[in-house]
N, C-alpha and C positions, 0 to 999 in steps of 0.2 A: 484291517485298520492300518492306515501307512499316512506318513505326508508326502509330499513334493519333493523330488531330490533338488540338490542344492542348485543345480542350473536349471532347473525350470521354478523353481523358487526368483530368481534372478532376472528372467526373463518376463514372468506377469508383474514381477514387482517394477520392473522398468516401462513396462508397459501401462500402469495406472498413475506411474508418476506424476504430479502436478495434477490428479482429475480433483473435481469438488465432491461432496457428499451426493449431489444427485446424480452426477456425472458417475461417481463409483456405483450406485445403487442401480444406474442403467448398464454398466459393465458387467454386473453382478447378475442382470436380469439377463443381456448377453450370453452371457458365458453359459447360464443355467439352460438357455435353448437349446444353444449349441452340444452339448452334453448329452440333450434328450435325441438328438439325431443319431442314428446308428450310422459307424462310421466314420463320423466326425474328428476332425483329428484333436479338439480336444478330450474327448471322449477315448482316443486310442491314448495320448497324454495321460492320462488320470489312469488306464488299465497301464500302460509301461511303469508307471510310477508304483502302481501297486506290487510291482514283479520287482525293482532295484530297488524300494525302500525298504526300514527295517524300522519296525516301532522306538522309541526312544525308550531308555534303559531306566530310566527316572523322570519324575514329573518337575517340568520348569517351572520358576518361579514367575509368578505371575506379574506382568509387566501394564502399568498406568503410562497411557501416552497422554500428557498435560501441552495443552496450548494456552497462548496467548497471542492475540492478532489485532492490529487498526484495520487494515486492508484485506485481511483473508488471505494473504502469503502464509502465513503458521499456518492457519488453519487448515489450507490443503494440503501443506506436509505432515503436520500432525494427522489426517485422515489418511492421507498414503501411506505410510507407516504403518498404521496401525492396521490399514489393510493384508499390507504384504508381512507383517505380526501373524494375525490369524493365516495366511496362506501358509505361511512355514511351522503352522501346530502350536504356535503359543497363545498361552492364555492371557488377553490382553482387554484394555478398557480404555476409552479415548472420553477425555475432560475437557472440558473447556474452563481456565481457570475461574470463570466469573462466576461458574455452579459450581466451583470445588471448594468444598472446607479443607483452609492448610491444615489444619489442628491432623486430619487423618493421616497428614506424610509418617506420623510416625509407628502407624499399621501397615505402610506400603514394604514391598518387598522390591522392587526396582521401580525406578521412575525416570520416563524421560521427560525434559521440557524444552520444548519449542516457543520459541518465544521471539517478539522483534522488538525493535528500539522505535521511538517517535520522537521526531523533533529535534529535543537538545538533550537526547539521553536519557528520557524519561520511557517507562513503564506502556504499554496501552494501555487504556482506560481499564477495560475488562481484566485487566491483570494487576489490578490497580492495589486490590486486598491481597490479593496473597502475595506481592510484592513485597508489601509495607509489611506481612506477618512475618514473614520468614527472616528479613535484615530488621526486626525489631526483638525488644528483649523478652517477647513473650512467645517465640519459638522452641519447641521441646528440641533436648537431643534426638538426632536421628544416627546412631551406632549401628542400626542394623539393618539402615537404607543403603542401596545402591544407588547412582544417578550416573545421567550423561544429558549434556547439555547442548542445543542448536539455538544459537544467535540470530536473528536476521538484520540486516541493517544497510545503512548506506554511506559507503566509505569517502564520500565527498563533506557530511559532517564528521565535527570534530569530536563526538564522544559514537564513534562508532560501535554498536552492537554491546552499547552499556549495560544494557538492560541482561543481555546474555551473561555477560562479564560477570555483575552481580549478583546474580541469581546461583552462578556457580560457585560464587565465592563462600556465598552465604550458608548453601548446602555440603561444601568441604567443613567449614567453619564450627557447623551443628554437628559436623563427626562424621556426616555421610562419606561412601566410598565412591570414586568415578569406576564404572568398567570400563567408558569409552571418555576419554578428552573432548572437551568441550570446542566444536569447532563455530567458528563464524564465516557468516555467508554473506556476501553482496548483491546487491541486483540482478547481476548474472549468477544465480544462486542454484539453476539447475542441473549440473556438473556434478558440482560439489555434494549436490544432494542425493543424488544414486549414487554415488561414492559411498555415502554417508552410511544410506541405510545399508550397502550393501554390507558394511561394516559392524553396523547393529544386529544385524542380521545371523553374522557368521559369530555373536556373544551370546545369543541367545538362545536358551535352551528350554524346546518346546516340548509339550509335557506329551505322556506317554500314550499309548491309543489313539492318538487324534484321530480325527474324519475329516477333511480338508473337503467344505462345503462350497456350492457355487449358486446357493439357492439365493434368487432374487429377491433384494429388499423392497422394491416398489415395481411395478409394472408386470408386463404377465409372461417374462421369459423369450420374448419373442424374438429373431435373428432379423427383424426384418430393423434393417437401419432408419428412424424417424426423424430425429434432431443432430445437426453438426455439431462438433463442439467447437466451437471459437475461441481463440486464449492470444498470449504474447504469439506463440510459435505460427496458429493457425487464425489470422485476423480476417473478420471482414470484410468487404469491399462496401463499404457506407456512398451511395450518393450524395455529395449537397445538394440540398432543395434550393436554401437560400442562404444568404449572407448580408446581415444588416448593420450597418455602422448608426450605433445605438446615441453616440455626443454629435457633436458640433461641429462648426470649426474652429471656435473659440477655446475647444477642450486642447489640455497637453497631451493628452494620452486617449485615443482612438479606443473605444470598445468594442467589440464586435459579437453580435449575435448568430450563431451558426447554428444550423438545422439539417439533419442530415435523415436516408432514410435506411431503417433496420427493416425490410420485407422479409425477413426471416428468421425461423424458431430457432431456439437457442440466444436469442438477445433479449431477451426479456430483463426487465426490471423494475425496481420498484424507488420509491421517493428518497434521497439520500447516494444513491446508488453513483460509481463512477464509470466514465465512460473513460477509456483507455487509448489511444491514437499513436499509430507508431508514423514518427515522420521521416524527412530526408536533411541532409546537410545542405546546405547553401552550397548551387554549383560553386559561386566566387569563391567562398572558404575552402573548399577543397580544391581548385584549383590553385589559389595563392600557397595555400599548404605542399602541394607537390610540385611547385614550382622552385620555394623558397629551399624546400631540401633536396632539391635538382633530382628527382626522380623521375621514373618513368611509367607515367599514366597508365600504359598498357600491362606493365610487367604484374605476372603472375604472383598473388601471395594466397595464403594460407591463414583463415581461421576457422573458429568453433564451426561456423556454419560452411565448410567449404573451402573450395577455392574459387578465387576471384581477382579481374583487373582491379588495381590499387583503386583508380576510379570510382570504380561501384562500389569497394569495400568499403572508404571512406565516406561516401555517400549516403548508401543504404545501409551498410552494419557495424560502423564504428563511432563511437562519442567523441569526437574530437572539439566539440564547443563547451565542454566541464572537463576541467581536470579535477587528479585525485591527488593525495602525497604517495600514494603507491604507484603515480603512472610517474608523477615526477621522481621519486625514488631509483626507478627502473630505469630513466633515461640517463638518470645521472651516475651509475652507476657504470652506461657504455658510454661518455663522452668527457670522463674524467675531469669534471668542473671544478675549480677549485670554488668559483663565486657559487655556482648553482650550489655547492655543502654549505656553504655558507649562509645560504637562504633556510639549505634542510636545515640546518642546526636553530635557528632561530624561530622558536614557536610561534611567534606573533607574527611575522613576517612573513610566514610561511602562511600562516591563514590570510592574512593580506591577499597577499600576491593568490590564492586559491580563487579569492572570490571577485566569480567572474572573469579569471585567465583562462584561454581555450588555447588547444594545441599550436595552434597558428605563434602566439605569444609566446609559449617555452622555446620556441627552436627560434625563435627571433630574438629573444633576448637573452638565451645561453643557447647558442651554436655549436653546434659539435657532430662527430660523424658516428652517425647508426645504420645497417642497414634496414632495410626495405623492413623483411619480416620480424627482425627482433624490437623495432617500431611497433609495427600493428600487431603484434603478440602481445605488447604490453597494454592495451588500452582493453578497456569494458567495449562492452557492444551497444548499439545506441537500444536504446528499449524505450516503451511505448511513454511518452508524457499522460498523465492524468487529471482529468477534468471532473468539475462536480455537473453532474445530469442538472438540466434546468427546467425540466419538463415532467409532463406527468402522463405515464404510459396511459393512463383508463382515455386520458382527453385527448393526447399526442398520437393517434395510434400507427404505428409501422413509424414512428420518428422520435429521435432522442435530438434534443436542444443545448450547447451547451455556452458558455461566456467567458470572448478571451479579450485580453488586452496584449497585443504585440510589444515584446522586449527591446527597445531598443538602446545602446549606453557607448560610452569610449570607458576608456581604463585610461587615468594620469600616468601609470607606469609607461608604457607603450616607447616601444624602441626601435629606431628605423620606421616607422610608420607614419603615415599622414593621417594623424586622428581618426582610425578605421573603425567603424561603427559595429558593436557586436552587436548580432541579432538573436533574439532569442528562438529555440531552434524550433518548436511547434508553432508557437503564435505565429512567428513571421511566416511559416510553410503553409498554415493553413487560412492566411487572411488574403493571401496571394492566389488561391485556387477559385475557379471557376465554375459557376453553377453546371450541374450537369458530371463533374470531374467524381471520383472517387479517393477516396481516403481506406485506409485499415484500421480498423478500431475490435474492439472488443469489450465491452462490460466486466465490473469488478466491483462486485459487492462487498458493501460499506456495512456491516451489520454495527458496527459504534456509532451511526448516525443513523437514527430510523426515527420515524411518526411516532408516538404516544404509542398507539394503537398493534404497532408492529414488536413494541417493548415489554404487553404486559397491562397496556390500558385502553383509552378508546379514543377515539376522533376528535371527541369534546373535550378531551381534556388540553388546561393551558397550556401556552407554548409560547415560549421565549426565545428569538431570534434573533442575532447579530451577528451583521459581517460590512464589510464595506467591503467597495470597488467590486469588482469577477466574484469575493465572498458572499456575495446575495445570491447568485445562480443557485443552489442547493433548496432555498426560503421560496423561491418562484413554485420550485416542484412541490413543498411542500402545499403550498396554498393550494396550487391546483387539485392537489389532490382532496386537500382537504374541500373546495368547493364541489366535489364530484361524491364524495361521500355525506353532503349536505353537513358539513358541519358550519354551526354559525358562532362567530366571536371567538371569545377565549383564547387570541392570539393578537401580538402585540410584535410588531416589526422596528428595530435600529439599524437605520441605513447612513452607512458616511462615503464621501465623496467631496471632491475638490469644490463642485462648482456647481448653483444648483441647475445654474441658465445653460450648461454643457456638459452637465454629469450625472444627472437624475439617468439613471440607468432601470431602464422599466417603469418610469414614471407613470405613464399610462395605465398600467396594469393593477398599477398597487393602488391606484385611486380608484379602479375598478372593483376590487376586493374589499377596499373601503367601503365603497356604496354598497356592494351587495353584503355586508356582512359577515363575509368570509374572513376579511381582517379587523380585528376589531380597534388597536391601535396602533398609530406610526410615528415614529422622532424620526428625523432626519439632521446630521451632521454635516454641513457644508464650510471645508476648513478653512478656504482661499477667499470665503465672501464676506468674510471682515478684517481688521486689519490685527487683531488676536483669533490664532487658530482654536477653531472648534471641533473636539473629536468626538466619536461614540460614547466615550467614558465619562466627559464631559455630561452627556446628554443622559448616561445613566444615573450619575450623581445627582441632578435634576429631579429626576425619577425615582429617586433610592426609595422613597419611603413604599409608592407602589408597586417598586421591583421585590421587595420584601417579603411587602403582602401576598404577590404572584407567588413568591419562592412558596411561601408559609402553604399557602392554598395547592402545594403541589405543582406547580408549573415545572416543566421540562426546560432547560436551557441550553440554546445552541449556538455554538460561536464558529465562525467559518469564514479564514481569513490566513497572511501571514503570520504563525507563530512567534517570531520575533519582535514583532510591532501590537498590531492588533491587539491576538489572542495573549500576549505577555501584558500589555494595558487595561487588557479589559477584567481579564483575573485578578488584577489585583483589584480595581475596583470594585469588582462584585465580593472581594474579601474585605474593603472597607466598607460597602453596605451593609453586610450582615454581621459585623462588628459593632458598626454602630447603631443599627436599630434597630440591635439583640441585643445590647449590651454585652455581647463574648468578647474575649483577648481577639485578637488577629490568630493568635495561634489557632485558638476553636474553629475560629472563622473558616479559615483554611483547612481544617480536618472534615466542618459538614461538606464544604467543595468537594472533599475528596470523597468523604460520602456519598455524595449524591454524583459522584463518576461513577463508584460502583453500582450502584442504582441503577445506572441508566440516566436519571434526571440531569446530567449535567455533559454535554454532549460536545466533542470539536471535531472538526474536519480543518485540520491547520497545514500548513506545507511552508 
């Protein structure tokens, strides 16, 4: 009976880092072949390891790895963990928190949770209840819990890796102990996160006797390789098929439908699901940017991924069209500003000037001397933008669909500049490409937005959908799929947009689904075609009384849009509807919404 010694504990666990639950369960089938080979050097592995290891001396306390995830980022760190938990001989159990009663934390003997932030500092859906249990006043003492906490989040909003923050607050607060300090992770999160577990790793104490298994959960053990895995690291090469400009020329703003094709396993997906695109910087931007701090194109630097010409780094691996307060932080700390502190110190100003400044803008309007690499050291690495699938694998087959609108804006701040046009970095990359050309993309499942059917119910059941502009792409796959699974009716479409004569985006289609049954009903919001603007919420108040009914009857509801605008407008009204034709306070109103988050029944895809 023995475990893994510590470096080869270290080394599988770096090596399933970032996999998903099938992807582990295929590694698992892997490893179990390989094993069965005489010879094999994992099989020499596992005998070495029985000769340097030594049983543990006491039985470790059993360790619950708790997620919570929008996008599936927790969730594959929560699975890896918990993987490389059992490789190292602890007794451990992986939750997801929307199946977890909090009431139990206070039978748990150590607890981690993984967890990310959405939006403006809010909870993910699925983590929604035991959120609200744990910072409410019907939480037990936990005096005899351990915890440690991982954050996820994105350091370009301003309530970053809230959700983390709170969670650990709340569990000091109830009396728990940390073993490990609660760290927080950003986008470029995978660093930090073998760091992380290696640390978790070296606290925990695996219980005695173990057997350190590699029996496969799914599949028949075989070495022989079937499916690539695809991810941030390993993307893709997507062809476009096609590229259709879906408005006018009377629209302000260009939509664009793009079609691309996936001929191979491992991209598979399903309705709800996002498609992932990692893009390039605008040669102009990175030229004007190494021009303006008089570099040299060619010159050698150094980051995560390498070395490389400034050129190509800026190019292909660094975000220089979003900044963060941690890149302007960094810069201002080598170029001794006294205006740029003065920006830092000013909250409000300082989000100002965030939204929508790109690196080109900080060196332009506080100038100062850095070099080359303590530059691009500071900066995140560009990663992939994310799209909602528009398409429906059963009818799409070997092709995912997805719906962009290209960013284009000036900034009033703008200094030394001739009103230079920021482009948004994926829209404008991929509206500009060429039939025939290739993109990198990768799939990222959405398990917080899925079909009825995928949740717990069926095909027929209602469905409530709103999004406006690119926010309808998600509502297209649904339909489709649902015409493919023959379901008839029982869904009802809120589409808004500027304009109907140049922004009816999908027009075609949805009248198609009309006639055939597949949609049963549609509002349409168009704001610019009267001289009082008309929005979604507008069109739901209209509708309150049968939006009600839907709700009452179980309808699912989906909102998929910007969070700020939109999805912040539309919640509230759907808290005035069920306020007022239930007669509950707002306050109730707002507790069944959150209800029915947890449920499932009430569903966003917001960005």
């Amino acid at each position: 009976m023995t475990i893994l010694n510590q470096q080869q504990i270290e080394k599988v666990s770096a090596a399933v880092d970032g996999l998903d639950s099938m992807q582990l369960a295929w590694v698992s089938g892997y490893f179990s072949g390989l094993s069965a080979q005489p010879g094999s050097s994992l099989q020499n592995s596992i005998a070495n390891s029985v000769e340097q290891s030594s049983p543990a001396s006491k039985a470790g306390k059993k360790i619950t790895v708790l997620y919570g995830s929008q996008t599936g980022n927790s969730k594959n760190i929560a699975e890896s963990l918990h993987t490389a938990l059992e490789l190292n001989g602890n007794q451990a159990e992986l939750k997801n928190l929307l199946d977890y009663r909090p009431q139990q934390l206070k039978k748990e003997q150590k607890v981690i949770v993984v967890i990310s932030t959405q939006g403006n500092g809010e909870a993910p859906d699925e983590a929604l209840g035991f959120y609200k249990f744990i910072t409410g006043d019907r939480a037990p003492r936990l005096e005899n819990l351990e915890f440690s906490v991982l954050g996820l989040g994105d350091s370009s909003y301003d309530d970053y890796c809230q959700t983390g923050k709170d969670v650990d607050n709340a569990l000091e607060n109830l009396g728990a102990k940390r073993f490990h300090e609660r760290i927080d992770v950003d986008l470029d999160f995978e660093d930090d996160v073998i760091t992380w577990k290696k640390d978790i790793l070296s606290k925990s104490e695996p219980k005695a006797d173990t057997v350190v298994s590699f029996a496969p959960k799914l599949g028949t053990g075989t070495t022989e390789i079937t499916t690539e895995i695809y991810s941030e690291a390993n993307p893709y090469q997507a062809e476009i098929l096609n590229i259709v400009d879906l408005t006018t020329a009377e629209s302000t703003q260009n939509a664009y439908h793009i079609e691309l094709a996936v001929e191979a396993d491992g991209l598979s997906y399903k309705a709800g699901d996002i498609l992932a695109v990692l893009p390039d910087n605008q040669d102009k931007l990175v030229d004007a940017l190494i021009n303006k701090l008089d570099y040299n194109a060619n010159e050698t630097v150094t980051i995560k991924k390498g070395q490389f010409e400034l050129h190509t780094a800026f190019k292909h691996h660094l975000e220089i069209s979003n900044l963060t307060a941690n890149v302007i932080k960094t810069y201002a700390g080598f170029i001794k500003s006294e205006s740029l502190q003065i920006l830092l110190d000013d909250e409000e100003s300082l989000k100002d000037y965030l939204n929508g400044s790109d690196l080109l803008n900080l060196v332009t309007d506080y100038p100062g001397e850095i070099s080359t690499q303590d530059l691009v050291a500071s900066l995140r690495p560009l990663i992939s933008r994310q799209y909602s699938i528009a398409s429906s694998e059963e009818i799409h087959e070997e092709e995912v669909h997805i719906l962009i609108k290209p960013v284009t804006y000036s900034l009033p701040h703008n200094k030394d500049e001739d009103d230079r046009k920021h482009l948004g970095v994926a829209s404008n990359w991929l509206k500009d490409k060429q039939l025939g050309d290739t993109v990198p993309v990768h799939i990222k499942s959405n398990s917080g937005f899925k079909l009825p059917e995928n949740i717990g119910g069926t095909s027929e059941d209602k469905i409530i959908m709103i999004g406006a502009g690119t926010g309808v792409a998600p509502f297209r796959s649904f339909l489709y799929e649902r015409e493919n699974q023959g379901a008839n009716g029982n869904s009802w479409l809120f589409f808004g947009e500027q304009r109907f004569r140049s922004d009816f985006l999908y027009q075609t289609e949805w009248q198609k689904f009309l006639k055939d049954g597949t949609l049963e009903k549609m509002n349409v919001a168009f704001s610019r075609d009267q001289e009082e603007k008309v929005y979604i919420q507008h069109k739901l108040l209209e509708e309150a009384a049968n939006v009600y009914q839907w709700i009452e009857q179980g309808a699912t509801l989906y909102i998929c849009g910007d969070i700020n605008n939109l999805a912040k407008d539309v919640h509230n009204t759907l808290v005035k509807i069920i306020s007022e034709q239930s007669g509950k306070s707002l306050e109730d109103a707002e507790t069944q919404l959150d209800d029915m988050k947890i449920s499932k029944k009430y569903q966003r895809d917001v960005y």
